[in-house]
GUFI-399368 format. One record per residue (C-alpha): residue in one letter; x, y, z. Coordinates in steps of 0.1 Angstrom, whole numbers, plus 5000, padded with zeros to 4 digits. Layout:
N
aXYZ/...
***
This chain:
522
x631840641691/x634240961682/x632441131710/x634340911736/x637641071718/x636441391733/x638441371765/x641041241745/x641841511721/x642441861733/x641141981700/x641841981662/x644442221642/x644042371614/x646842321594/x650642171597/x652042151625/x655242401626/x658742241644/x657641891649/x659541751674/x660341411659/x660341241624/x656741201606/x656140831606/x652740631607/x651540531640/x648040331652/x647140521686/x644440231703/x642440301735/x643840041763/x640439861765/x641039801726/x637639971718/x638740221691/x642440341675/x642940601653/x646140591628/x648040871617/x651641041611/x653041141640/x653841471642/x655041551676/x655541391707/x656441601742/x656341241767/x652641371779/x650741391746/x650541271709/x650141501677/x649041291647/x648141421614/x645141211600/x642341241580/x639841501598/x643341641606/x645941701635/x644541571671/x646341601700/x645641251721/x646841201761/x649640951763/x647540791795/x644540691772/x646440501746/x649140301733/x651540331706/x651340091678/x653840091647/x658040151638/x657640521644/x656440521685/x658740741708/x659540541741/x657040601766/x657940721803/x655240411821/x654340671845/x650640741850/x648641041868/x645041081878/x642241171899/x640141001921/x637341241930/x635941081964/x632441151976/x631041262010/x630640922033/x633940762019/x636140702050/x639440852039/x641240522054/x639640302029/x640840452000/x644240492011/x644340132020/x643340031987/x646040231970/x648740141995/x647639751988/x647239801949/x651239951950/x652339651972/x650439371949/x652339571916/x655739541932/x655739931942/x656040141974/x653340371979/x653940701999/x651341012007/x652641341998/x652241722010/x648241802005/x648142081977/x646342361973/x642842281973/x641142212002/x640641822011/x643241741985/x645741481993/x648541301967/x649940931965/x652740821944/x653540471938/x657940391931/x659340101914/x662539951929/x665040241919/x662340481936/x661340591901/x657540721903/x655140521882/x651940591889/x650940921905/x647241011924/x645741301935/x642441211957/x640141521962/x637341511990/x634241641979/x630241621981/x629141331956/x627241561930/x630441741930/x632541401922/x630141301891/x630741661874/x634341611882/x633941271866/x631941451832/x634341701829/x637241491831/x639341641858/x638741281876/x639140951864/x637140741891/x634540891912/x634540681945/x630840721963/x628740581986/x625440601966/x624540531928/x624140801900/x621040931903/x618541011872/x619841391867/x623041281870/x623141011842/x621641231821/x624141491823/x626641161810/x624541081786/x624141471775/x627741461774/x628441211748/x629140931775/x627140601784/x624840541812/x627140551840/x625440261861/x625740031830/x628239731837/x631539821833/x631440191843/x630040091877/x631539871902/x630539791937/x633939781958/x632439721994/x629739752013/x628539982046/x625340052062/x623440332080/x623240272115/x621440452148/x623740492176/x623440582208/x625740622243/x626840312255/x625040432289/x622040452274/x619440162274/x617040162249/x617539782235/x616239882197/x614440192176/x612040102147/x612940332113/x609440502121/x610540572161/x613840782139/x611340962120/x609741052148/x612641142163/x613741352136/x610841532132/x610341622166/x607341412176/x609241202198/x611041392223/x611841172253/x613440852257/x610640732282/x608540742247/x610540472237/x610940272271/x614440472282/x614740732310/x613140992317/x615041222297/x614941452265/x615941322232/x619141482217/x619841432179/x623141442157/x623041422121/x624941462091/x625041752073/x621941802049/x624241792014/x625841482025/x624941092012/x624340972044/x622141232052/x620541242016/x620240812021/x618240862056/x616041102044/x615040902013/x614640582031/x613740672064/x612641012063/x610241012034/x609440712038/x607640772069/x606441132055/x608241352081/x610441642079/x613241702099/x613041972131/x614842242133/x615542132165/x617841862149/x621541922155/x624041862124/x627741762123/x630141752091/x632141512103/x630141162109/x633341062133/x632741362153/x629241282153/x630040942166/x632341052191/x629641332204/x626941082205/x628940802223/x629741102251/x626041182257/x623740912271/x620441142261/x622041142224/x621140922190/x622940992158/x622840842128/x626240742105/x627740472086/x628640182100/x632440222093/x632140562116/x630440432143/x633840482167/x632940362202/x629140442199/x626340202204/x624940052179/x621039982183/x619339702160/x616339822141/x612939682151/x611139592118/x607339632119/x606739252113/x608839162146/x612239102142/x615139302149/x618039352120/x621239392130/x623839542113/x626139212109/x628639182086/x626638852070/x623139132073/x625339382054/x626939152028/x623838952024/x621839312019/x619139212045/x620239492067/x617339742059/x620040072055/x622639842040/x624440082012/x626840021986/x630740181978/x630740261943/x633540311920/x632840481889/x634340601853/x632640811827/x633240531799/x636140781783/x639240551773/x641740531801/x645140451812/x645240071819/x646640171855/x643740301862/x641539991851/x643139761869/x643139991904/x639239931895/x639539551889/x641839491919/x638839721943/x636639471936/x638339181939/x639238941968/x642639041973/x641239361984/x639139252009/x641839312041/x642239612032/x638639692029/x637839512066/x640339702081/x638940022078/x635439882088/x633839842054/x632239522052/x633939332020/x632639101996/x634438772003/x631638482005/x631238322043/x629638092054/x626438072082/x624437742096/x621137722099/x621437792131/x621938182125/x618938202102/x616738142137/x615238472135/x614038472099/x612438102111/x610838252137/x609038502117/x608438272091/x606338082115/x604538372130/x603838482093/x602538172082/x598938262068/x597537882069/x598337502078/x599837472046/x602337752049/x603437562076/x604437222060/x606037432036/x608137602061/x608537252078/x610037082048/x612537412038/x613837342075/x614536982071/x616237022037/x618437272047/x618737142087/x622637032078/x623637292052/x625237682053/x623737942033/x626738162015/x626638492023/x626638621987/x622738681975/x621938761942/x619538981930/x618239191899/x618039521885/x614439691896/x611739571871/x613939301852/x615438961850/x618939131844/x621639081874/x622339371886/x626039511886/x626939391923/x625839091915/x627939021881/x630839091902/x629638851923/x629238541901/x633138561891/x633338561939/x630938271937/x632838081912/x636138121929/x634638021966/x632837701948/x635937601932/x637837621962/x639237321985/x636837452016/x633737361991/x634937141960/x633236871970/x630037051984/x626337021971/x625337321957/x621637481967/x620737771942/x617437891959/x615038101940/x612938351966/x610338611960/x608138881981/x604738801988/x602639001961/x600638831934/x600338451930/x602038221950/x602137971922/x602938201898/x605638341922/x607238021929/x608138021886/x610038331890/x611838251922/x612637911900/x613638111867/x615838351882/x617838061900/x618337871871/x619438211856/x622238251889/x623537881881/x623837961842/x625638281851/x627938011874/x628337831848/x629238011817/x631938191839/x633037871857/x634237761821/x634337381835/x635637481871/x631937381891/x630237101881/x626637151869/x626236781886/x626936951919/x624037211914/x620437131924/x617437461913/x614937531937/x612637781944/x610237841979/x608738181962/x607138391991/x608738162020/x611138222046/x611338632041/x614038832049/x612439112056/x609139252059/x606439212033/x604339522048/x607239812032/x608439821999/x611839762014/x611539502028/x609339311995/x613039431974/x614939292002/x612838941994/x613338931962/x616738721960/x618138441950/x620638231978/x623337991980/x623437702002/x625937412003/x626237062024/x627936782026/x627536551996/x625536212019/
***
């Protein structure tokens, strides 16, 4: 545990202090999440950091990290300063938004001041009433590897990215006396986005499959007559090769279809001026995030069991959207200022979600869809439908669910375990709130177990039904009395109604979920 002190101590003197600057008195320094504290006399105080004398001698502890327990604390000026180091693929609106809306819910005025020195560095301060600066951030744009060693080295308090630490990169944390990083807690999902083809508006190619961009990418496909459009060659735009979007089409798109990207391939830095190139070019395709798609066309992706996905905002917040991605906030699990935690716990919450929309992240507010909507996931159903029996089965899932709305909220687990994963945590405490709530209080509640199609189906149909009873405990235990357990009802269809494609290993993830449904009580 002292290891998590080590971004809290600038080092320990040997020896008494000379010309201490107030009275030694005995003083408990705690950590503002009330994990550790450390008492000693206080030796001298500057307004920025503590110097206590205790037993493995005189530390020198950040003011941010801690409060001041005991008759001898100095008074504290409340302001805070930080860094927010912000990964490539982070729309620069959405993080402004979030601050200016965090400042406005605490009562403060939030104004952007003169970019320093550093290139892509920008600064926000937040004022009280009598325009006295509380809280104080500097936000500095950079690639995402370069936001996690930002992160370990502590010049940056929250990395903000639009991919999860990799392997190499949690175990430079660990390496550096910190936790996991992607352990609940030190990770939290703030919003949602997706990869998306786009193309002119001119153009008229209806749909691309994710092998037809491989192709693309790798030169193999050429001309849009390949793929039912003019007569013309095929120009494409993509991100540069050190960026996440880039380095998220390549894993799932690229290699997944073992191709390498041409030469020929142009690449752009900007994903809005990618956007804006494509959407001038009718012989263009690019690929970006949905929130920089501009005025370009979007084209749904053709799965290779039939139906198309589209890049909805119920696709994207349910995670059916086969390039759905996450927004991730993340801290190194050092102690920090409790500004700081609750910026994190307001991103993630649902008074965030405006802000978040505006900018065109897709949030992670529950809606609502009939059945009506879930027409295309029937459909395949039915054309999927190995035998006779398949069918009933599909038959009676339509008739209990003909007059209810499935929630857009799906849980599922971490890979290879019965654990929720961190999204989903967050999303029990969303779930709970929405349930309570006057638009469903008095609502049946349908917790729906599913699973892919490998192994069993017997045998699959028991884990679709255990990991929905373990989504209405979770509902439970943080309802605390709010949602009836009377209201709930467990089921489980297994292998039924997909959501994506059995045939890909993205698609078999993608089915592995559990949903929400709710109707009218009869």
């Amino acid at each position: 545990m002292l290891k998590s002190w080590k971004y809290l101590c600038t080092g320990v003197l040997a020896g008494l202090l000379s010309s201490a600057a107030v009275n030694a008195a005995e003083v408990t320094l705690q950590t503002t999440d009330g994990s550790l504290s450390l008492t000693g006399d206080l030796q001298d105080f500057d307004g920025k950091v503590y110097k206590i004398q205790t037993l493995i001698g005189t530390l020198e502890i950040d003011v941010a990290s801690v409060t001041c327990q005991g008759a001898g604390c100095p008074v504290v000026d409340a302001k805070t300063e930080f860094a927010i180091a912000v990964g490539d693929g982070v729309n620069n609106a959405l993080l402004a938004n979030l601050l200016e809306e965090y400042a406005f819910q605490e009562e403060m005025t939030a104004e952007q001041t003169v970019s320093g020195g550093q290139s892509g560095s920008s600064a926000l301060e937040m004022m009280d009433d009598s325009d006295e600066v509380k809280v104080s951030v500097s936000v500095e744009q950079s690639d995402t590897p370069a936001a996690f060693s930002k992160l370990i080295n502590g010049s940056a308090a929250i990395a903000l990215t639009t991919r999860p630490v990799g392997g190499n990169e949690i175990t430079a944390f660990t390496q550096a006396g910190f936790a996991d990083p992607s352990l609940p807690g030190q990770e939290t999902v703030i919003a949602l986005d997706a990869l998306v083809p786009i193309t002119s508006p001119q153009n008229r190619v209806p749909s691309v499959s994710l092998e037809d961009l491989a192709l693309i990418a790798s030169g193999r496909i050429r001309n849009w007559s390949q793929l039912g459009g003019a007569d013309a060659p095929i120009r494409m735009l993509l991100p540069n090769e050190d960026s996440s979007t880039f380095e998220t089409f390549n894993q799932l798109v690229i290699d997944a279809n073992r191709a390498r990207v041409a030469n020929a391939v142009e690449r752009v830095a900007s994903e809005e001026d990618l956007a804006d190139e494509v959407a001038r070019d009718p012989n263009a395709i690019g690929i970006v995030s949905l929130s920089a798609r501009r005025n370009a066309e979007v084209l749904p992706i053709r799965r290779v069991c039939g139906p198309l996905a589209k890049a909805t905002p119920f696709s994207v917040k349910s995670e059916e959207y086969p390039l759905t991605r996450r927004v991730f906030m993340y801290v190194s699990g050092a102690p920090i200022a409790s500004r700081i935690t609750d910026l994190i716990t307001f991103a993630g919450s649902g008074a965030a979600q405006d802000a978040i929309q505006s900018v065109g992240f897709v949030d992670q507010g529950v809606t609502a869809a009939d059945i009506d909507s879930q027409g295309i996931r029937l459909a395949a159903a039915l054309l999927a439908a190995p035998n006779a029996s398949a069918l009933l089965q599909l038959k009676n899932f339509s008739e209990s669910l003909v007059d209810a709305e499935r929630l857009s909220t799906t849980f599922r687990f971490t890979t290879g375990s019965s654990r929720l994963d961190n999204k989903a945590l967050g999303d029990i405490d969303r779930m709970v709130d929405f349930l309570a709530s006057e638009e469903a209080a008095d609502k049946e509640i349908l917790i729906i177990g599913f699973t892919d199609a490998i192994g069993r189906e017997d045998l699959n149909i028991l884990l679709g039904q255990s990991r929905a009873e373990q989504v209405r405990d979770s509902i439970l235990t943080a309802a605390a009395g709010r949602v009836s357990q009377n209201r709930m009802r467990v089921l489980s269809y297994g292998p039924l109604a997909p959501v994506g494609c059995n045939e890909t290993p993205e698609g078999r993830s993608i089915n592995r979920r559990v949903e929400v449904w709710i109707r009218d009580v009869v």
